[in-house]
VODREN-560152 format. One record per residue (C-alpha): residue number from 1; residue in three letters; z, x, y. Coordinates in nm, 2 decimals, padded with zeros to 4 digits. Last residue first. Layout:
BEGIN
pos / code / zz / xx / yy
NUM / ALA / Z / X / Y;
...
//
This chain:
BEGIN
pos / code / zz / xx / yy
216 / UNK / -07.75 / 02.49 / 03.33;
215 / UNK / -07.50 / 02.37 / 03.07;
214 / UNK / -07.18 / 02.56 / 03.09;
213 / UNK / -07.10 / 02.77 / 02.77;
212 / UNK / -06.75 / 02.73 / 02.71;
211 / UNK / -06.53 / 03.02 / 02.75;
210 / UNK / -06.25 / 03.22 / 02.49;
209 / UNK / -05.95 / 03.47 / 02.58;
208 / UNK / -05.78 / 03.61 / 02.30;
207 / UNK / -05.42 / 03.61 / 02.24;
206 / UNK / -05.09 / 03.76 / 02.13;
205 / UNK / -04.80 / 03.75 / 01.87;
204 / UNK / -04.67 / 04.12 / 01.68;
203 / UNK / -04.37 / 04.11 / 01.93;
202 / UNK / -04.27 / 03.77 / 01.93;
201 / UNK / -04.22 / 03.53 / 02.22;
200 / UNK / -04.15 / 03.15 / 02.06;
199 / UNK / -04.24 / 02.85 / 02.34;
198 / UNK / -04.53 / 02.76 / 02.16;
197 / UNK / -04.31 / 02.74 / 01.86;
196 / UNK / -04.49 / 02.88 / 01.57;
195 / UNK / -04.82 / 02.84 / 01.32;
194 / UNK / -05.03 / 02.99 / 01.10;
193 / UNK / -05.34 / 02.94 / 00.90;
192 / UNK / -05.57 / 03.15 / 00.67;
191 / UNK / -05.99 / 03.11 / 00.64;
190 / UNK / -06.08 / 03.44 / 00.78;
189 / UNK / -05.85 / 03.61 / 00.55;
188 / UNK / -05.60 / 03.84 / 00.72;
187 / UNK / -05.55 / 04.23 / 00.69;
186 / UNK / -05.37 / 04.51 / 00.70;
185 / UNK / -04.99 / 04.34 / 00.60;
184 / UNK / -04.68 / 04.50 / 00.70;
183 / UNK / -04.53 / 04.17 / 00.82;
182 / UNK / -04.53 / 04.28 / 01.20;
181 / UNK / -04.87 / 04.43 / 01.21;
180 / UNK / -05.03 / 04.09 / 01.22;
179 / UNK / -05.33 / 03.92 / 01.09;
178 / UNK / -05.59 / 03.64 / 01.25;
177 / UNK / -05.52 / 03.30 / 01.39;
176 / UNK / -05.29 / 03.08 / 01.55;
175 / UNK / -05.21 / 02.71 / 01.56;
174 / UNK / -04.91 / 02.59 / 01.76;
173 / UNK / -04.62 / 02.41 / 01.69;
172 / UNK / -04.46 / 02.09 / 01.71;
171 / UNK / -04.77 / 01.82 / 01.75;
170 / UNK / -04.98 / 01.64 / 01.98;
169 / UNK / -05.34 / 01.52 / 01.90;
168 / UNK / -05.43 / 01.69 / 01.66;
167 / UNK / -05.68 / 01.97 / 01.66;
166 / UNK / -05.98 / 02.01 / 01.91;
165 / UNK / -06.23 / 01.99 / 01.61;
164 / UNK / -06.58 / 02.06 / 01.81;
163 / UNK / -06.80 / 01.84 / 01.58;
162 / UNK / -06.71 / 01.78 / 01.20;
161 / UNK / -06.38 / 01.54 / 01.30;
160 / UNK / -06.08 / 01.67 / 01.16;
159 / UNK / -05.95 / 01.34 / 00.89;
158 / UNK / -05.85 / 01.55 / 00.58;
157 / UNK / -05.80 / 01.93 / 00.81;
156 / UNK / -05.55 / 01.82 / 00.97;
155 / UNK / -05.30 / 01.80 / 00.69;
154 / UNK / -05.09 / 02.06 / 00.83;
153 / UNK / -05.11 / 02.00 / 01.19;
152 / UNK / -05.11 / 02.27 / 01.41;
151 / UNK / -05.18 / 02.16 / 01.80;
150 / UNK / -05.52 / 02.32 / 01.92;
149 / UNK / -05.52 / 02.61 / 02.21;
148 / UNK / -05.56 / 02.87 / 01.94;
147 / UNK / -05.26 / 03.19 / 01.96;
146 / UNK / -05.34 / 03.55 / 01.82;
145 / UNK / -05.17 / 03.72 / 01.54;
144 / UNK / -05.12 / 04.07 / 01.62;
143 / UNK / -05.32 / 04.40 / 01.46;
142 / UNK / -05.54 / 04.25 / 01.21;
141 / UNK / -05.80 / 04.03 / 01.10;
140 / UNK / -06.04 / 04.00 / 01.43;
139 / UNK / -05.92 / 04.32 / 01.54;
138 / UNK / -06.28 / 04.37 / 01.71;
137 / UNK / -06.57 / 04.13 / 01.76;
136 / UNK / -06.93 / 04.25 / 01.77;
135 / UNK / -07.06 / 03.95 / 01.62;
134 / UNK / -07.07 / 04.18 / 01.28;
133 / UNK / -06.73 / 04.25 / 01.25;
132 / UNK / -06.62 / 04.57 / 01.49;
131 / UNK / -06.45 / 04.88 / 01.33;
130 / UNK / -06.17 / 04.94 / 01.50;
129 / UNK / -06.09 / 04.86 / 01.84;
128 / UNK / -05.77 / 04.72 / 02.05;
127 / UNK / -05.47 / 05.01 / 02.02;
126 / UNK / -05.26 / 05.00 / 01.69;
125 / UNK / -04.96 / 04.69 / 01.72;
124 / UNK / -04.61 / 04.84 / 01.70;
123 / UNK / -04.40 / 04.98 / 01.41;
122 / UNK / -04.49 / 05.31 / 01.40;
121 / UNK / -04.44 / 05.39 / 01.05;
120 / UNK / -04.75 / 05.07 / 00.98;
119 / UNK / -05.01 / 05.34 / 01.13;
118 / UNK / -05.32 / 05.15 / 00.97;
117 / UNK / -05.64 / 05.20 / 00.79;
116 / UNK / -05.91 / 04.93 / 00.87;
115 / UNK / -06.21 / 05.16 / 00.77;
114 / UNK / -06.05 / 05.32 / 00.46;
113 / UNK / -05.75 / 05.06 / 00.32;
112 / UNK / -05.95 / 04.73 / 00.43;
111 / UNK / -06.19 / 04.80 / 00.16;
110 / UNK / -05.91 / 04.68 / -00.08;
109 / UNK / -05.90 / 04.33 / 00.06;
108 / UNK / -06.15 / 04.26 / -00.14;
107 / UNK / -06.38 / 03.93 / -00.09;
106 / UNK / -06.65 / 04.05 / 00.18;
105 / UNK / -06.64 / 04.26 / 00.54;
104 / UNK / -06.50 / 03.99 / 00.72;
103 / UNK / -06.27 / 03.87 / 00.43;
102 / UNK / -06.26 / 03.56 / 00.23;
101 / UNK / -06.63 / 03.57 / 00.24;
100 / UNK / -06.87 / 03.29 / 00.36;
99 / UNK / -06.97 / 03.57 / 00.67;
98 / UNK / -07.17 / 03.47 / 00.97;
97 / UNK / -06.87 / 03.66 / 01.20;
96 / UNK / -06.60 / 03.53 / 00.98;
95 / UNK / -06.36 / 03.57 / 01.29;
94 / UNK / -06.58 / 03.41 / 01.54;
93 / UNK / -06.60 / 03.12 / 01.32;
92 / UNK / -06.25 / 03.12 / 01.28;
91 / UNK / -06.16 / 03.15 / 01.59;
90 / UNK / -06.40 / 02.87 / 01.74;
89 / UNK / -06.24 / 02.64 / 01.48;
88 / UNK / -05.90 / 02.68 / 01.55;
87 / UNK / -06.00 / 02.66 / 01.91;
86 / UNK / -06.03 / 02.95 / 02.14;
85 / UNK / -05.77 / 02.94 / 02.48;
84 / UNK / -05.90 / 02.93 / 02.78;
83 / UNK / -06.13 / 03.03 / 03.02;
82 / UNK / -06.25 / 02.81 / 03.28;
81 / UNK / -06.52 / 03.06 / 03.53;
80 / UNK / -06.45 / 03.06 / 03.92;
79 / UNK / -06.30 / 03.41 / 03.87;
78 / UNK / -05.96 / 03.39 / 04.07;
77 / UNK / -05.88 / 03.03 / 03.94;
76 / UNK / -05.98 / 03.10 / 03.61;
75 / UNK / -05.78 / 03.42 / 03.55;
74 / UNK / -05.44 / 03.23 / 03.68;
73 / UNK / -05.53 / 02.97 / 03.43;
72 / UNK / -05.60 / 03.16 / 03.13;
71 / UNK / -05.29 / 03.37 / 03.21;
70 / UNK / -05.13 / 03.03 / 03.24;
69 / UNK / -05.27 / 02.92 / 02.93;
68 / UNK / -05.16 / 03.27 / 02.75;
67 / UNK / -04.78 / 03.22 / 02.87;
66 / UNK / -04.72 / 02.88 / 02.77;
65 / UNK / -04.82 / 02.96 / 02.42;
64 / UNK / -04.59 / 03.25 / 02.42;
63 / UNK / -04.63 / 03.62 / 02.49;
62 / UNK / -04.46 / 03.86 / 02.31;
61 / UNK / -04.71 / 04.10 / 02.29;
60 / UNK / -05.02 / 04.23 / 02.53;
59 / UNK / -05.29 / 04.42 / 02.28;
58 / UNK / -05.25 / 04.81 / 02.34;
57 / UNK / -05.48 / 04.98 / 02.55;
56 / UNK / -05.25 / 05.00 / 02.83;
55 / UNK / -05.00 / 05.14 / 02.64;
54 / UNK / -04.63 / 04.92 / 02.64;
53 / UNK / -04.60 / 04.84 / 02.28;
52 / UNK / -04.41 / 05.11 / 02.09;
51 / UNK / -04.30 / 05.26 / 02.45;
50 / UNK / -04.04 / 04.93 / 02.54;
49 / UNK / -04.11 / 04.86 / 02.86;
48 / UNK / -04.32 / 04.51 / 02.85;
47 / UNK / -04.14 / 04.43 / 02.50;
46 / UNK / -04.01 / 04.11 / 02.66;
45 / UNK / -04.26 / 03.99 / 02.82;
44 / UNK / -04.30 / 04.02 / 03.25;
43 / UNK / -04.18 / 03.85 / 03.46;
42 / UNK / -04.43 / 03.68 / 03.72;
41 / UNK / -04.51 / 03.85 / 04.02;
40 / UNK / -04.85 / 03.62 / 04.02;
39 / UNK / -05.05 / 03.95 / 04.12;
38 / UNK / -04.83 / 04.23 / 03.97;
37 / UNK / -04.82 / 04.01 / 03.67;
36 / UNK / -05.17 / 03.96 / 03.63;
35 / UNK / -05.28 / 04.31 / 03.72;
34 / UNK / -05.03 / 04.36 / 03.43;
33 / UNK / -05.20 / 04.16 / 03.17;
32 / UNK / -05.57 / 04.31 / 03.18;
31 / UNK / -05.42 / 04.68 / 03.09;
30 / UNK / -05.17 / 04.53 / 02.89;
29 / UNK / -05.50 / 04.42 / 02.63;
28 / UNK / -05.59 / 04.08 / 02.62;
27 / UNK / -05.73 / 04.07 / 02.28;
26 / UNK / -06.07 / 04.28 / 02.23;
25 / UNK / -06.41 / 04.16 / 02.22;
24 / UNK / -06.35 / 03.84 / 02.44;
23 / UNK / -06.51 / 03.45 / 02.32;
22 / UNK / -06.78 / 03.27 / 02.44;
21 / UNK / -06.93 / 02.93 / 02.35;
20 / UNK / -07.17 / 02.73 / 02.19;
19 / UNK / -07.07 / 02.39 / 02.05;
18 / UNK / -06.95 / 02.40 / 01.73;
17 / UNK / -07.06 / 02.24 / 01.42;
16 / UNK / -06.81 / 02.20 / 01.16;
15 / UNK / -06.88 / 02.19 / 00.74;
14 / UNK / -06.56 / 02.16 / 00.50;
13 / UNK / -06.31 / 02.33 / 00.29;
12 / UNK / -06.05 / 02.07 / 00.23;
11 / UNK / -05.84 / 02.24 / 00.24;
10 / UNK / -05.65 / 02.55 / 00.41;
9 / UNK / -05.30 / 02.35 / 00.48;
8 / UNK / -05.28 / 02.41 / 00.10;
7 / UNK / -05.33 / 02.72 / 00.06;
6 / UNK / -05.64 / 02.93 / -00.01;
5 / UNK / -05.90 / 02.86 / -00.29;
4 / UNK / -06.15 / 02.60 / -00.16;
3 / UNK / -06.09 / 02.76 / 00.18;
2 / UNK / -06.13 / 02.65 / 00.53;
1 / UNK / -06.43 / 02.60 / 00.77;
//
């Protein structure tokens, strides 16, 4: 986990075991978030009518924190299973897909320009799907940045335990993962960090539903 040659908050570049656990394909899509809202008749985000990112098919935006763990919640309750939120560490692992590389698919970001192309002129995340990494996982570097249940701490990293890092203990922001349309960039490395408000709603920020493997 981390990067020898990344920023800062990436390092120390060390060794985590995870316990096993599920994580979605896609992001929640609007498809998945509006049987949610019709159900809890709970407002909707911002963006929910404006056409650039209102397709079903489209990973749900502008959600904060708060909102994703009470999607998770909601979703538990009615399927007797405990999703949540992925860890740091989960989402990265998913993201590298057995991979060392910087990238999913190796150390350029160049190959991202055929397979990964994207419609930046439209100014909205692209449908979920894409070429898939090899656990079978799609968008795991691009489209929207998606929110981790762990705390961000900058320097957590230096004294992270090596099994199941659940992040700090409290914090200001929250850690998220993977790339985002917003900032005209294709892809993210598996490796890179960032953080926001919990309570922020932007419009290239959304999530990804994960599950611990109960013991039988």
């Amino acid at each position: 986990m981390g990067g020898a040659s990344g920023r800062e908050d990436e390092a120390p570049q060390h060794v985590v075991k995870l316990s096993p656990f599920y994580i979605a394909r896609f992001a929640v899509r609007n498809r998945e978030y509006g049987i949610y809202l019709r159900q809890t008749s709970t407002q909707p985000s911002p963006f929910w009518s404006d056409p650039k990112f209102n397709n079903p098919d489209q990973p749900v935006v502008a959600v904060s924190w708060f909102d994703a763990a009470a999607y998770c919640a909601w979703l538990s309750r009615v399927s007797n299973e405990l999703y949540r939120l992925p860890t740091e560490a989960e989402r990265e692992y998913a993201c590298r897909g057995g991979t060392s590389t910087f990238y999913p698919w190796g150390d350029s970001a160049e190959r991202d320009c055929g397979e990964y192309g994207r419609r930046w002129e439209e100014g909205g995340p692209e449908l979920v799907g894409g070429p898939p990494n090899s656990f079978g996982l799609f968008n795991m570097a691009d489209n929207v940045h998606e929110w981790c249940s762990d705390w961000y701490g900058k320097d957590y990293y230096s004294q992270s335990t090596h099994r199941d890092p659940q992040g700090p203990p409290s914090g200001v922001r929250r850690a998220s993962r993977g790339g985002s349309w917003r900032h005209q960039v294709k892809v993210t490395r598996s490796s890179a960090r960032s953080s926001i408000d919990p309570s922020f709603r932007y419009s290239d920020y959304g999530f990804r539903l994960a599950r611990s493997v109960r013991n039988s």
